[in-house]
C-alpha positions in Angstrom: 11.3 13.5 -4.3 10.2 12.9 -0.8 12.9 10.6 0.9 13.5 12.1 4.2 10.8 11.4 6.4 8.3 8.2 6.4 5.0 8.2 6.9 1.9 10.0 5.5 0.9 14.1 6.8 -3.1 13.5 6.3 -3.6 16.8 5.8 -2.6 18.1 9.7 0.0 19.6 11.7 2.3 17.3 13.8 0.3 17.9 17.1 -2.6 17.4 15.6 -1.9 13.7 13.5 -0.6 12.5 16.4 -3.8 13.1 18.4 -5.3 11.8 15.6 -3.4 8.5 15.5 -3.6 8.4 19.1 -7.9 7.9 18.9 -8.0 5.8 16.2 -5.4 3.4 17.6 -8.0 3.5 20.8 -10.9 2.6 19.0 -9.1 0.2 17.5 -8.1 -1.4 20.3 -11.3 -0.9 22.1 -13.9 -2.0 19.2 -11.0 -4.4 17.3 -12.6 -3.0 14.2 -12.9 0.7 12.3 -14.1 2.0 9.7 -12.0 5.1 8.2 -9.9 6.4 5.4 -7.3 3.6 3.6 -4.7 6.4 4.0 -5.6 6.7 7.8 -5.9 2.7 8.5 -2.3 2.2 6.6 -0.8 4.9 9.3 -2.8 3.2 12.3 -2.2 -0.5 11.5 2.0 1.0 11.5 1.1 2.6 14.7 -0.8 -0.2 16.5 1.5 -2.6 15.4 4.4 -1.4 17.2 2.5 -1.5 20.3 1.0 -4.7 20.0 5.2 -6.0 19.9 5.8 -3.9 23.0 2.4 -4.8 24.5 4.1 -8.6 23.8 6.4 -8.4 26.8 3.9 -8.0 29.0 6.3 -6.6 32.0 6.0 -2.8 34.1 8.2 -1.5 31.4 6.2 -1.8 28.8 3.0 -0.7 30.6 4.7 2.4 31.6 5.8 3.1 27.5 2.1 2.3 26.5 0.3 4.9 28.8 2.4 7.4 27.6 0.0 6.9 24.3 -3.2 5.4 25.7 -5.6 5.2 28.8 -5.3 2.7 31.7 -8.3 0.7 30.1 -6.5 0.5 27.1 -3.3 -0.3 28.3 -4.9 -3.1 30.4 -6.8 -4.7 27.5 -3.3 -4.1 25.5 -1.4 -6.2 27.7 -3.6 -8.2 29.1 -5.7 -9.3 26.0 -4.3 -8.5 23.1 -0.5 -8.9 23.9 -1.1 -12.8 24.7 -3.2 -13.2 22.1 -0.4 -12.5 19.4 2.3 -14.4 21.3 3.6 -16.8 19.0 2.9 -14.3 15.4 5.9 -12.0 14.5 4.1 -9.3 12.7 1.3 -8.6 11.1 -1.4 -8.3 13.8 -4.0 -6.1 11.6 -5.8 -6.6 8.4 -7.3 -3.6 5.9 -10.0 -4.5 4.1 -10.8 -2.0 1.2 -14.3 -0.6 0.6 -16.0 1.3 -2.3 -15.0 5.2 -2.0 -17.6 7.2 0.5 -20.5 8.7 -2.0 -20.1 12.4 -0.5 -16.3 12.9 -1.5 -15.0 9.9 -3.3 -12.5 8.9 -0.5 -11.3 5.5 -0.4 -12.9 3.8 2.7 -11.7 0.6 3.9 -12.2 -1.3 7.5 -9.0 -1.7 9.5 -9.7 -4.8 12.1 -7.1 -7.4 14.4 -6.2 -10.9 12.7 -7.7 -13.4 14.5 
C-alpha cells in the first residue's frame, strides 16, 4: 500500500524525472500541444499547472520562482502569455486527450494541450 508519497516514478531516478518533467513542461509551453505517454501527460499537466497559478501573479517574484525550472523564453511566454490568458479560470488549464496505444509496445498515448 503506497500512501506516502504522491505522484508517479516513470521508471527513473529522482534526478532524472525531474529533468524529464522539466522538458516536457517546455514543450509544452512552447508548442501548447504534446504528444506522449498518458502516465507522463497526467504528471506534466500536475506540474504545468502549478506554474501556470504562479505564472498568474505576473510580479518579479514569481518570475524569479519560474526560472528556477525553465528558460528566460519560457518564463517570458509563461508570464506574459499564458499567465493572462488564464486570469479569470481557477484551475484546470490543460486537457488530455487519450489515443489508441503506440503499435511498437502497446503504451497508452494520449495528447496533453492548453484549454483554450
Amino acid at each position: 500500500m503506497r500512501k506516502q508519497k504522491e505522484g508517479r516514478k516513470l521508471s527513473r531516478k529522482k534526478s532524472q524525472r525531474s529533468a524529464l518533467l522539466k522538458t516536457l513542461a517546455s514543450a509544452l509551453i512552447l508548442n501548447e500541444k504534446i504528444k506522449t505517454t498518458e502516465a507522463k501527460s497526467k504528471e506534466v499537466s500536475k506540474f504545468v499547472e502549478k506554474k501556470i497559478t504562479k505564472a498568474k501573479k505576473g510580479d518579479l517574484t514569481a518570475r524569479r520562482l519560474l526560472s528556477q525550472s525553465f528558460s528566460p523564453k519560457i518564463v517570458k511566454k509563461l508570464v506574459d502569455e499564458i499567465g493572462p490568458r488564464y486570469k479569470e479560470r481557477k484551475g484546470g488549464y490543460t486537457r488530455i486527450i487519450k489515443l489508441v496505444p503506440r503499435k511498437s509496445d502497446g503504451a497508452r498515448m494520449a495528447i496533453i494541450e492548453f484549454v483554450k
